[in-house]
C-alpha positions as CSV (number, residue, x, y, z in Angstrom):
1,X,-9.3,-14.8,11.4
2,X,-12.7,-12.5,12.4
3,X,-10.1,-11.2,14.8
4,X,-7.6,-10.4,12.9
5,X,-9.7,-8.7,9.8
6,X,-11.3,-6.5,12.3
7,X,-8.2,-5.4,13.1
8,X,-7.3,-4.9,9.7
9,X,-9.9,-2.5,9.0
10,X,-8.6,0.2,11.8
11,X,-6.2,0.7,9.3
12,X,-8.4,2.4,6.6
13,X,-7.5,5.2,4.4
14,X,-4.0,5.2,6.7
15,X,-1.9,2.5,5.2
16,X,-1.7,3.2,1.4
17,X,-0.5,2.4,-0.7
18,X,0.2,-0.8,1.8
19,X,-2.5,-3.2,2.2
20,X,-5.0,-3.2,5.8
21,X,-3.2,-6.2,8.0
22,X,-4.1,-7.8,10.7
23,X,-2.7,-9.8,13.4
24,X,-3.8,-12.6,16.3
25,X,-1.0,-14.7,18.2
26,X,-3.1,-17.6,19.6
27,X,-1.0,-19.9,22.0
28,X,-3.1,-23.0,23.9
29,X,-6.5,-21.6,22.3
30,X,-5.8,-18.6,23.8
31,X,-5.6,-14.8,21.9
32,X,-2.1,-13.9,23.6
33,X,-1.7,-10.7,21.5
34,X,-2.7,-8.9,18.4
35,X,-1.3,-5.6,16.3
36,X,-2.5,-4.0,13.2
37,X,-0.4,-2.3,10.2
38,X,-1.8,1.4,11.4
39,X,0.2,3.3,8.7
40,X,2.4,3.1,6.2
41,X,5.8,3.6,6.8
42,X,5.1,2.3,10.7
43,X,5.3,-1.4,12.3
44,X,3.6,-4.2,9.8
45,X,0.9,-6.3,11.9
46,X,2.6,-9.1,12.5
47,X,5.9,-7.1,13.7
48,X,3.7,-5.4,16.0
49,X,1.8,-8.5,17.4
50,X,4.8,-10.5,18.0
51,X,6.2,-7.9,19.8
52,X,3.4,-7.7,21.7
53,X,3.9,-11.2,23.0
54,X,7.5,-11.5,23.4
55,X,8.6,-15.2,24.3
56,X,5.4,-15.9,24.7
57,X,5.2,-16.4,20.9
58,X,7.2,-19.4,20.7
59,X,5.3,-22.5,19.9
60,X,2.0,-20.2,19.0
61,X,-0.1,-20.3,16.2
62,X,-0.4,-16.7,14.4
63,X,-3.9,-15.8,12.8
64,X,-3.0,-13.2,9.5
65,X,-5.4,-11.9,6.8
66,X,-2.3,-11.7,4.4
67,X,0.4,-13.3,3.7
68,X,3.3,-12.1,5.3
69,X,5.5,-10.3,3.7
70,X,9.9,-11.4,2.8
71,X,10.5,-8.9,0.5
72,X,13.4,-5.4,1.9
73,X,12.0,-3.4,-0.6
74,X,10.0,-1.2,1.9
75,X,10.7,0.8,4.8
76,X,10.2,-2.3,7.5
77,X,12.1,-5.5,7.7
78,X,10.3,-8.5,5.9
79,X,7.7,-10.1,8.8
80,X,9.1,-13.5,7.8
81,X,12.4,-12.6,9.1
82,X,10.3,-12.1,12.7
83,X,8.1,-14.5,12.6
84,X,10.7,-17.1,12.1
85,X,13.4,-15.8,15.0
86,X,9.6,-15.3,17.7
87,X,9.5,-19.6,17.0
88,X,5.8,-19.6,15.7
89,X,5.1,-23.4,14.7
90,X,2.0,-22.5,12.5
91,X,1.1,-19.5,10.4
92,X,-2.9,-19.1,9.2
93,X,-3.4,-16.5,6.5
94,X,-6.7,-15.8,4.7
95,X,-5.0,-15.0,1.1
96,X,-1.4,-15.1,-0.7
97,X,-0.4,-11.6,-1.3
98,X,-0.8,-10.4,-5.0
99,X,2.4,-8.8,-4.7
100,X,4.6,-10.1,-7.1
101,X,7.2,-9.7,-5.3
102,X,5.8,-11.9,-2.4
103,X,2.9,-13.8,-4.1
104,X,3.3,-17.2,-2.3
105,X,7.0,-17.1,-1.6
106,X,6.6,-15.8,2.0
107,X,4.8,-19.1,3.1
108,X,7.5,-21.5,1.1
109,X,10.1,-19.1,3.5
110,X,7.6,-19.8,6.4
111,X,7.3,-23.5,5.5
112,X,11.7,-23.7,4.7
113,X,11.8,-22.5,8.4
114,X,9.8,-25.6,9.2
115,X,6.6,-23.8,10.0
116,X,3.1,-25.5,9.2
117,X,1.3,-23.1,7.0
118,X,-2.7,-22.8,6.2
119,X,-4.0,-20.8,3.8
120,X,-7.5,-19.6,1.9
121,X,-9.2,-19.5,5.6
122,X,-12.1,-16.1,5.0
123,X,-10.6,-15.4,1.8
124,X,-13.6,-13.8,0.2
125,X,-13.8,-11.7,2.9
126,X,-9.7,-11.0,3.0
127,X,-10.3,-9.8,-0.3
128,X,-12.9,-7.7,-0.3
129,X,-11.2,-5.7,2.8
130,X,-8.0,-5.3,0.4
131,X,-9.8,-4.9,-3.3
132,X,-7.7,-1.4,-3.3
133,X,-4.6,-2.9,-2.6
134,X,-5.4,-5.8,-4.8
135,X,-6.3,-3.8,-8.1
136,X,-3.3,-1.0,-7.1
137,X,-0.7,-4.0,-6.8
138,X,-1.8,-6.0,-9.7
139,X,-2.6,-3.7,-12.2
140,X,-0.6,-0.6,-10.7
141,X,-4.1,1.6,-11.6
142,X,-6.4,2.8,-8.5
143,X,-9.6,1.3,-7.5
144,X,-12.1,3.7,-8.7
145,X,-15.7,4.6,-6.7
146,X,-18.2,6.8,-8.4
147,X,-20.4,8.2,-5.7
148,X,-23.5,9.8,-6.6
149,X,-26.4,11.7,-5.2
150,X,-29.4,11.7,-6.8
151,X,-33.0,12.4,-6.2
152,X,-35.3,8.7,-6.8
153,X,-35.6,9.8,-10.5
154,X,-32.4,10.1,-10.9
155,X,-31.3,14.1,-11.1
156,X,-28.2,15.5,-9.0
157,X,-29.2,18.8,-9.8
158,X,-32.5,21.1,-11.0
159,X,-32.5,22.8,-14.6
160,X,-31.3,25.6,-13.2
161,X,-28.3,23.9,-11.7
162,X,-29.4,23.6,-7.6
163,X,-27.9,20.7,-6.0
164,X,-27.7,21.5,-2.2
165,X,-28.8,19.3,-0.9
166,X,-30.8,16.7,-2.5
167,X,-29.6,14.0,0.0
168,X,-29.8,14.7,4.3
169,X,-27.6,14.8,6.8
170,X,-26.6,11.2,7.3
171,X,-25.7,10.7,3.5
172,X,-23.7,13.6,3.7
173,X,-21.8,12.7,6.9
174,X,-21.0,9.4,5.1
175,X,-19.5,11.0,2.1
176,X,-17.3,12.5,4.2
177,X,-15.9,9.7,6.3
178,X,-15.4,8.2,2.7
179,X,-13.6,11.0,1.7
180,X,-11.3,10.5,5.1
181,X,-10.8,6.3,3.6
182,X,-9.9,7.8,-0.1
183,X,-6.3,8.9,-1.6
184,X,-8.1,11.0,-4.0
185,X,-11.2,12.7,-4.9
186,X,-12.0,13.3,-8.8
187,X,-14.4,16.2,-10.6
188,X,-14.6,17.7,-13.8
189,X,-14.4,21.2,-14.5
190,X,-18.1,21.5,-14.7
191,X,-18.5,20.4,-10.8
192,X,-15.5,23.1,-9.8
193,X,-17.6,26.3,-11.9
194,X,-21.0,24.9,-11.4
195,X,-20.3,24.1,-7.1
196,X,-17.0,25.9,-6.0
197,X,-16.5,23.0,-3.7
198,X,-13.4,22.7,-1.4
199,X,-13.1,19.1,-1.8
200,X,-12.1,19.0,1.9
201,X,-12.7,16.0,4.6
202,X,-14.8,17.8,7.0
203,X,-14.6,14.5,9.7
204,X,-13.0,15.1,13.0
205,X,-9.1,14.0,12.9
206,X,-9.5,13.2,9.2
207,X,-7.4,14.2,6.9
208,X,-7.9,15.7,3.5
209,X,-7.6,13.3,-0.1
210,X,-6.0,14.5,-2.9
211,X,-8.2,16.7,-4.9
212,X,-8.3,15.5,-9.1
213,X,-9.7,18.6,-11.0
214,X,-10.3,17.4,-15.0
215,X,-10.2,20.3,-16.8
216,X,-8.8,20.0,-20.6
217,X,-8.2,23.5,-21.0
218,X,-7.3,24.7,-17.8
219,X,-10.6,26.8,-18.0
220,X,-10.4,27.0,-14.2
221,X,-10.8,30.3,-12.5
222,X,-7.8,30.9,-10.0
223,X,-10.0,32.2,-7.3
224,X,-11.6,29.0,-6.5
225,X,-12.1,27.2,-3.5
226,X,-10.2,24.2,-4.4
227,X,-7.0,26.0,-5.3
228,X,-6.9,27.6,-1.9
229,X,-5.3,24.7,0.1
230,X,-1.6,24.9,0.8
231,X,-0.9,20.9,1.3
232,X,0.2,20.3,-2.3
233,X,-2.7,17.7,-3.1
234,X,-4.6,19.3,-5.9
235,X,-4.0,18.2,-9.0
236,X,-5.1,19.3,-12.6
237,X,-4.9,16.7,-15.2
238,X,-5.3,18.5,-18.6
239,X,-4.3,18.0,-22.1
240,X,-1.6,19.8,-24.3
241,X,-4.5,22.3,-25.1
242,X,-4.1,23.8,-21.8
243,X,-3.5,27.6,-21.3
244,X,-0.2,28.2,-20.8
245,X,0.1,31.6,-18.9
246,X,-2.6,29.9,-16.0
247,X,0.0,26.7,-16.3
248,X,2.9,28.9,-15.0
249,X,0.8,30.5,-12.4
250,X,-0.4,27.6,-11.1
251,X,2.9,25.9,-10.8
252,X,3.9,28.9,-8.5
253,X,1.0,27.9,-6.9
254,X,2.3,24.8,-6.3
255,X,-0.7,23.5,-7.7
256,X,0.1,20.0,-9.9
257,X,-0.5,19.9,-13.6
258,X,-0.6,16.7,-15.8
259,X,-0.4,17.0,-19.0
260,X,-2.4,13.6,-20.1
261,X,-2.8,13.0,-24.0
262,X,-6.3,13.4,-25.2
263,X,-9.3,11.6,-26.4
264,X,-12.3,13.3,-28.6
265,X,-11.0,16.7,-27.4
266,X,-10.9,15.6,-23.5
267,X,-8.2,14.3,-21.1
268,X,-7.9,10.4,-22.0
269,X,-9.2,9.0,-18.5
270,X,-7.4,5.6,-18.9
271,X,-4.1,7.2,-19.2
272,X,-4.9,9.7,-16.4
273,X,-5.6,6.4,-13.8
274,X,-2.2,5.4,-15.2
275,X,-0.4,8.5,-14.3
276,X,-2.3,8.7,-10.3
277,X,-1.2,4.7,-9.9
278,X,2.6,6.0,-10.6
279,X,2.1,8.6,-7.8
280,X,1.0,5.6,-5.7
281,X,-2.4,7.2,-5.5
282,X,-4.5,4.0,-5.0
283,X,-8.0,4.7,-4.7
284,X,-10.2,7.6,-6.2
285,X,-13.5,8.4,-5.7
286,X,-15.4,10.9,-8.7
287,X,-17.7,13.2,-6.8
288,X,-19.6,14.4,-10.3
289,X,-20.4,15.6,-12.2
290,X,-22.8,14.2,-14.7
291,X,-20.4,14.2,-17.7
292,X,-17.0,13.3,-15.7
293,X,-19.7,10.4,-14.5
294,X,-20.6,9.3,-18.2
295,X,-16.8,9.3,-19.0
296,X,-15.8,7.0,-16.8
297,X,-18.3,4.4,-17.2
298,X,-18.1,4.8,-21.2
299,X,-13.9,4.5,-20.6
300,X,-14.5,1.5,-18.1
301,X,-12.0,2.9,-15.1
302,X,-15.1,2.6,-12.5
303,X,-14.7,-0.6,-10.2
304,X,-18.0,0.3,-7.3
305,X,-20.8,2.6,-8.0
306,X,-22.3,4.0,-4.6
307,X,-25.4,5.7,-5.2
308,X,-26.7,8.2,-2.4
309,X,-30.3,8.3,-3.4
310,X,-33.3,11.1,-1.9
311,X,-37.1,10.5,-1.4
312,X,-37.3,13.4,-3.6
313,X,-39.0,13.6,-7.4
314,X,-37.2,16.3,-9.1
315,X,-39.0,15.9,-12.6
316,X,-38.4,17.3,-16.1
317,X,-36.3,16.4,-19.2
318,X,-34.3,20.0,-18.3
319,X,-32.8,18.7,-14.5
320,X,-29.4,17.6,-14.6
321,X,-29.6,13.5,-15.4
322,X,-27.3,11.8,-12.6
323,X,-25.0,10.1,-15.6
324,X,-25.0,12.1,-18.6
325,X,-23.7,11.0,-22.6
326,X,-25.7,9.2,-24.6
327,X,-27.6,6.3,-23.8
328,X,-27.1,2.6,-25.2
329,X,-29.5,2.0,-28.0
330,X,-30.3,-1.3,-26.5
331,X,-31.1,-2.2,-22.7
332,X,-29.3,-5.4,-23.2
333,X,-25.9,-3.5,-23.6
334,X,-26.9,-1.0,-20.2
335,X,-24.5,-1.3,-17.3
336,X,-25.1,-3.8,-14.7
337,X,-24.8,-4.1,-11.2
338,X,-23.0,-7.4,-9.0
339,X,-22.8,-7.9,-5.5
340,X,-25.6,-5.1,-4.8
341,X,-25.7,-3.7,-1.7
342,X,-28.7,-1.2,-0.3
343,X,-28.8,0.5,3.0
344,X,-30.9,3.5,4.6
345,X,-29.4,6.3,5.7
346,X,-32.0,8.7,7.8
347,X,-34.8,9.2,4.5
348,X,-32.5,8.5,2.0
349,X,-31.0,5.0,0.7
350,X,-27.7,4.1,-1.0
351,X,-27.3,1.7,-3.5
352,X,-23.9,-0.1,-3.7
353,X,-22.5,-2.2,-6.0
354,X,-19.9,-3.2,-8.6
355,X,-20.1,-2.2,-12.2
356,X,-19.9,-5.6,-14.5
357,X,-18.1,-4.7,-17.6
């Protein structure tokens, strides 16, 4: 089941808004071939293992990390079809899929077809490699990271608005291979006029996210860097407030407007995660700023928190805090952290964990 989780995770940021599969045919305790779901639209794992091991799969156990799928809703024939015609005598999967359209029914196929079935073996770990897929499926909203990098006292920027770079060159390199793993990238207005970023994926053979821009008004100036890519993956979300004459230029642009209803004055974030999960974009990650950062925490969309922290003291009540707002009155109703996570990165640390709401 290692085996086949391992190859699961070649599959990241390539097979959404499909789950990360992986698959082991053992016959006579021995690995006789394995596959991997390596995008969507292509071969699921188990199609691609079996294959692998022709006739050799009758009578063989097969070792999955999710259950496999009998549903034709999809581009690819349902794996229980195949697995049932290769003659596999035993399926092991680590979880049942949450798909409710699968959600246990695959195995009662498998088991109709008079194939032993086992299931719950590394399931803790099946899930955390699929808590995108999970939260997407389930609750049809992404899985939402807020990534932050901060000095040890906790500013992203100085008073008069300097930011590059607080954190080195590892931190940043692994930003951008998490940008390459992400559908989407998220930023307030205040990051686009404050930064000009591109919002690109600067990792060899990546590929560029989606780039979110929040921006109630469509305040946005036309010449910036993040309206300059031609792939049709930048979207505005803004409210009814917006300008219309940039609106019309924009869509010429080819540049994507939603129009998401509002809450005190700014785009409603809860509805906006709504609107990206109907687009099938299942997994954002907000790159800042500090208000965009407050928002989401105060409107409870953030699943993970990674924090990209410097051995660097920035000082003084006028930097920019990393999460802006107003604090809690109390330090019994702060945020807390589960399943914390800390690892070093050249001279700086990040600090991962998930947000316990």
């Amino acid at each position: 089941m290692q085996m086949a989780l391992d190859l699961a995770s070649r599959g990241k940021g390539r097979t959404s808004p499909n789950p990360m599969v992986g698959a082991v045919v053992v016959k006579e305790d021995k690995v006789i071939a394995t596959g991997y779901h390596r995008k969507a639209g292509t071969a699921h794992a188990e199609a691609a293992a079996l294959k692998k091991a022709g006739a050799g799969a009758k009578g063989a156990t097969l070792y999955v990390n999710l259950e496999p799928c009998c549903h034709t809703a999809k581009k690819t024939p349902p794996c229980t079809k195949a697995v049932i015609q290769a003659g596999i005598k035993e399926v092991v999967t680590a979880m049942i899929d949450p798909n409710p359209m699968v959600s246990g029914k695959g195995l009662k196929e498998l088991r109709k077809a008079g194939i032993t079935t086992r299931t719950g073996i590394m399931k803790e770990a099946a899930q955390k490699l699929n808590e995108v897929f999970i939260k997407h499926i389930t609750r049809e909203w992404p899985f939402v990271t807020l990534k932050v990098a901060q000095s040890i006292d906790g500013r992203i920027a100085t008073a008069g608005g300097e930011s590059k770079w607080i954190t080195g060159t590892e931190a940043r390199e692994r930003v951008h291979k998490l940008r390459n793993e992400v559908d989407a990238l998220l930023v307030g207005i205040g990051t686009v006029k404050a930064d000009n970023p591109s919002l690109d994926c600067r990792v060899p053979g990546g590929r560029d996210p989606y780039r979110i821009i929040v921006d109630s008004r469509l305040d946005i100036s036309l010449n910036s860097r993040v309206l300059k890519h031609d792939d049709g993956k930048t979207i505005i979300a803004a409210t009814g407030k917006a300008d219309k004459n940039k609106l019309d230029i924009l869509f010429q642009r080819g540049i994507s407007v939603l129009i998401i209803k509002e809450k005190s004055g700014r785009v409603d974030l809860n509805s906006l995660m709504t609107e990206l999960g109907k687009l099938d974009i299942t997994s954002v990650m907000i790159e800042g700023g500090s208000s965009i950062a407050a928002s989401a925490l105060a409107e409870k969309i953030v699943d993970k928190v990674m924090f990209f922290t410097a051995p660097k003291i920035i000082g003084g009540v006028d930097a920019v805090p990393s999460i802006g707002g107003k604090s809690p009155a109390l330090l019994r109703d702060a945020l807390k952290l589960k399943d914390m996570k800390v690892f070093k990165l050249g001279e700086d640390i990040l600090i991962e964990g998930y947000i316990a709401y």
